[in-house]
Structure formats: C-alpha cells, structure tokens
N, C-alpha and C positions, 0 to 999 in steps of 0.2 A: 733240583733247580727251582730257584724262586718261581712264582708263578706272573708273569709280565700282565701290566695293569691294562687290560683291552682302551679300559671307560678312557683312558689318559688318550689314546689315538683314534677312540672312534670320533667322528662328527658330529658335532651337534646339529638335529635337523628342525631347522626353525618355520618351518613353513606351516603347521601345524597349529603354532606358535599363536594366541589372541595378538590381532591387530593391536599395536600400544598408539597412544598418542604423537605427535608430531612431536614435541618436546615431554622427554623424559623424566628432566629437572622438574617439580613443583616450584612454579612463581610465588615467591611470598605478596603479601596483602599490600604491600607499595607498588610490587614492581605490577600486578594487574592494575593498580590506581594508573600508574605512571601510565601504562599499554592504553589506558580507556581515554586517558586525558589527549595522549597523542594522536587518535582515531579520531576523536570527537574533534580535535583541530582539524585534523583533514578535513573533515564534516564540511565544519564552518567554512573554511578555505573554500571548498567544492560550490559552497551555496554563495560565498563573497563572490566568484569569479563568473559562476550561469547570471548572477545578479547585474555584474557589472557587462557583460555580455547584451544583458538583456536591457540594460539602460542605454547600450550603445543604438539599439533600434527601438526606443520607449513611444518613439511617436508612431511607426510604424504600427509597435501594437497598441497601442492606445485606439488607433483610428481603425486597422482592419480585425484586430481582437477584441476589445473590449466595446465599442461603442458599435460596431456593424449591427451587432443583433437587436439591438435597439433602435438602431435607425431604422433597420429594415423592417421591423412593426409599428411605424410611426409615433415610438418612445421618445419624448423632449425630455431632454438631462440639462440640471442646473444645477450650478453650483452654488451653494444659499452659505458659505465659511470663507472668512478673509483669507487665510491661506491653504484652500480647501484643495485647487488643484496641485500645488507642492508635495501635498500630502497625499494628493492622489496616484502621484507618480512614483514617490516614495516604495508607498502601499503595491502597487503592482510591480514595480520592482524586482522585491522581497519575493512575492508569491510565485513570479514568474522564476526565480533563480532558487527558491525551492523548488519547483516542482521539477522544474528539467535536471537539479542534480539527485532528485530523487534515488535515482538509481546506484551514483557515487555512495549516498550516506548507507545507503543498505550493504554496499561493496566491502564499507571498511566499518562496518557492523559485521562481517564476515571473517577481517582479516583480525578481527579482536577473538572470535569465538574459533576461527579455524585449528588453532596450538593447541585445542586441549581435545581435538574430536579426535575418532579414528579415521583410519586411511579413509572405508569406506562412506564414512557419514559425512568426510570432507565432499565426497561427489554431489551429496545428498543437500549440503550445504550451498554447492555453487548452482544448483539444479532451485532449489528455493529463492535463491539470492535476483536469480531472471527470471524465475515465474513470477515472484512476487512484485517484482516492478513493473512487468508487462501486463499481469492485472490492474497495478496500481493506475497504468497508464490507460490503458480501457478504459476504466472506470471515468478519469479524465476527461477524455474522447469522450466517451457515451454521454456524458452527462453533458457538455458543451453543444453537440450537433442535435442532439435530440433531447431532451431535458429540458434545456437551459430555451430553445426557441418555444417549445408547448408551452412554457409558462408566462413568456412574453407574449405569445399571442394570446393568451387568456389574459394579463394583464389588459392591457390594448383595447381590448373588445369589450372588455366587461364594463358593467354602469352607464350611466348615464350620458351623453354626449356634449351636453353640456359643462361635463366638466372635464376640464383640461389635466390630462396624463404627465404633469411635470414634476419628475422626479429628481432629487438631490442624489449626484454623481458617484458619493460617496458611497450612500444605503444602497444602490444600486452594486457597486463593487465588493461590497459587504455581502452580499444576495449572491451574485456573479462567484464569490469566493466561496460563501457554506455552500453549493450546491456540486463544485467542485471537487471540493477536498473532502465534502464526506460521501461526491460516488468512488470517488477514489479507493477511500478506505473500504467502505464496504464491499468493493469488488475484492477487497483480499480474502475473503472470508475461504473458499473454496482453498488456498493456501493456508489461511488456520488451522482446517479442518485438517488436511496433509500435516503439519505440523505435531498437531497433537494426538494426532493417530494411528504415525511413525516411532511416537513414544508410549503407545499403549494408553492416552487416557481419554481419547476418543473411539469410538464403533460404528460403523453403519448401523446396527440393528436399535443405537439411542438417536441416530435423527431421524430414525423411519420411528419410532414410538411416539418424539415427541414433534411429529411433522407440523398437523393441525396445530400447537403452541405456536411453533415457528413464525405460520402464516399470519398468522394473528399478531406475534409481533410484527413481523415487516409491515404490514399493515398498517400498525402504530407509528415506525419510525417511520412510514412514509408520509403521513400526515403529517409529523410534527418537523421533517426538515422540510419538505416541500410546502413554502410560503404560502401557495396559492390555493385557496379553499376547493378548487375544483377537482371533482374525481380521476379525469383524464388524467392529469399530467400527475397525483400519486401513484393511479394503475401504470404511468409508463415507469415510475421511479420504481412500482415493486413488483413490476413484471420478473425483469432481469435477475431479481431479488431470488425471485420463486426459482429460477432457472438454476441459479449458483447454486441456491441450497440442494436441488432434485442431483448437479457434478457432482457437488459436496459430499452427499451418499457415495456415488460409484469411487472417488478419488479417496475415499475412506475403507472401502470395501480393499481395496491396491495397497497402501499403506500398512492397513493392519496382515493382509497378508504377508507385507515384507516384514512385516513385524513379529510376527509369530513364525514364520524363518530364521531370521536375526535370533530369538531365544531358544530353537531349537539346535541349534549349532554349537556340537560340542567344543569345549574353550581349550 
C-alpha cells in the first residue's frame, strides 16, 4: 500500500513562527509618498483646528498667558510695529495650536510607521508615542512656571533704575516662544535615549564614559538659549538637564536589556 502523506494532514504550528509585519504586501515608493502625504494632512488639520480653538479664546490668552508674567514683575510691553499686534495674535495663535496638537502630530507619525513594525514593537511604538509627548509637555510646563518667571525677575531687577524696562511685545513673544519649545524639546531626550537603545546603538556604559562631556555641553546650551546673562536661571535651565541625562543612563540600562532579549530569541 502506498504509504499516506502525514506532512498533507499534519498542522502547521505557527506560533513559533517570527512575528511578521502588520501588512505582508511591500508598499511600493508612491503608495508610502501617498501614506506620508495623508499623515502629514492630518498633521496640519490637527494644528489648523488647536489653532482655531485657540484663537476662539486669543484674548483670554493673551492677557492670563502671555502678558501675566510680565505684569506680575513690573515688565511694560510696547508695541513699537504699525501692525504689530495683528501679528502678534497671528503669532500666538500658531504656537498655541502647535503645541496643544503636539501630541496628535506624533499619533499619526505613528500610524505611518505602525504597517511595517512587528506585533511586539507596535506596543513599544504606542508606549513612545505618550512618553514622548508627556515629556514634551513637562518640558512646556517646566519651563513656563519656573524658567520663564526666574528670567523675568532677573530681567526686572537688573540695571539701573533709571532706566525704563520697556520692551517691544513682539521680542518678548519671541523670548516667551525659544524658551518654550526648546525646554520642550530637550525634555525628550531621555525618550532618545529609549529609542536608540531599543535598537542597539546606544549603551548605558557610553553615557556613564562620556558623562563629564555631557555636562559641559548642557552647560553650554544653557547659556546660549537662556537670554539672560545670569547664572541662576542657566543652573535652573540645566539643573533638569543633569537630572534627564543621570534617567537617561537607567532607561538605557531597560532598553538594551530588552534588546539583547529581542536578539536572543530564536526565529
């Protein structure tokens, strides 16, 4: 008797199996243009709509956000441009309807790269997606309540009394904005360092090597964003600094464990 082919009735057991991709298909080089172009509207949509949101209460923030901390250290704002405050409303507008969709634009920066990840790195993906905007927004935070008042009372105080603190509404929103969006950014760092050290090309044991480099730059970028000559309010800007980069080590130490997990798992 023939002998009956087992392989034909046994089960294939996929469990074993490498996690594949959400989609199996390869997207050719349009249809990822097309995917990035459709994301990136959402983007803009997200930022059109916090925008228009935020123009619906403009005066509100204009007087309890933007000008409070200046009033409240006896800062005079002028406006020295024929249509300076147009522009100024404009301008905070924008800023306010970035930042509150901050979070949206990182979302569907997500839903572009989620198709091509594995099951597991899609978790690893939504897990980044709200650390890093909850950093982002510390950062925000930090630097508004505490930042942003130590350098107006140093402004304020500083010089001669005879001369009059009247500053043009603009440089000031200008000031109000770099001090913002780059403690923002640099609060993500500690999600950098997660990032690149889930894919093996960062180590705890190169930011404990090159720690003392570090400090020296923070240091540096703290001078040069913080406007104000005075030592206080750089030591408050790279206090925090010191602080991320010391997580940064332990959240690198977690990462590359997972990571050298992740490569010892037979396929």
């Amino acid at each position: 008797m023939p002998l009956k082919n087992k392989d034909k009735d046994r089960k294939i057991d996929n469990s074993s199996a490498p996690q594949t991709p959400e989609n199996d298909e390869e997207m050719g080089f349009l249809e990822h243009l097309g995917d990035l172009r459709s994301k990136l509207i959402w983007a803009v949509v997200g930022i059109i709509v916090a925008s228009i949101l935020a123009g619906i209460f403009i005066q509100e923030i204009i007087d309890f956000v933007l000008l409070q901390p200046a009033v409240t250290y006896g800062l005079k704002l002028q406006n020295l441009r024929p249509f300076g405050q147009p522009i100024l409303y404009f301008k905070l507008v924008f800023i306010i309807g970035f930042i509150v969709s901050f979070p949206f634009t990182l979302y569907q920066l997500w839903r572009f790269v989620v198709p091509g990840l594995y099951v597991n790195e899609r978790r690893w993906a939504r897990l980044i997606t709200l650390f890093t905007s909850l950093c982002f927004l510390t950062g925000v935070a930090f630097s508004y309540f505490v930042m942003i008042p130590s350098m107006l009372n140093f402004a304020a105080h500083f010089g001669s009394e005879k001369i009059v603190n009247n500053i043009d509404i603009n440089e000031y929103l200008s000031f109000i904005t770099l001090i913002i969006l780059a403690a923002g950014l640099l609060f993500e760092l500690p999600m950098l360092i997660f990032i690149l050290s889930r894919f093996g090309l960062m180590t705890p044991q190169f930011l404990k090597k090159y720690r003392r480099h570090a400090i020296i730059v923070i240091l540096i970028l703290a001078a040069i964003i913080t406007p104000t000559p005075d030592p206080i309010s750089q030591l408050i800007f790279a206090a925090p600094l010191f602080v991320l980069y010391e997580l940064s080590i332990i959240i690198s130490k977690f990462a590359v464990k997972k990571y050298e997990e992740t490569k010892s798992k037979p396929l």
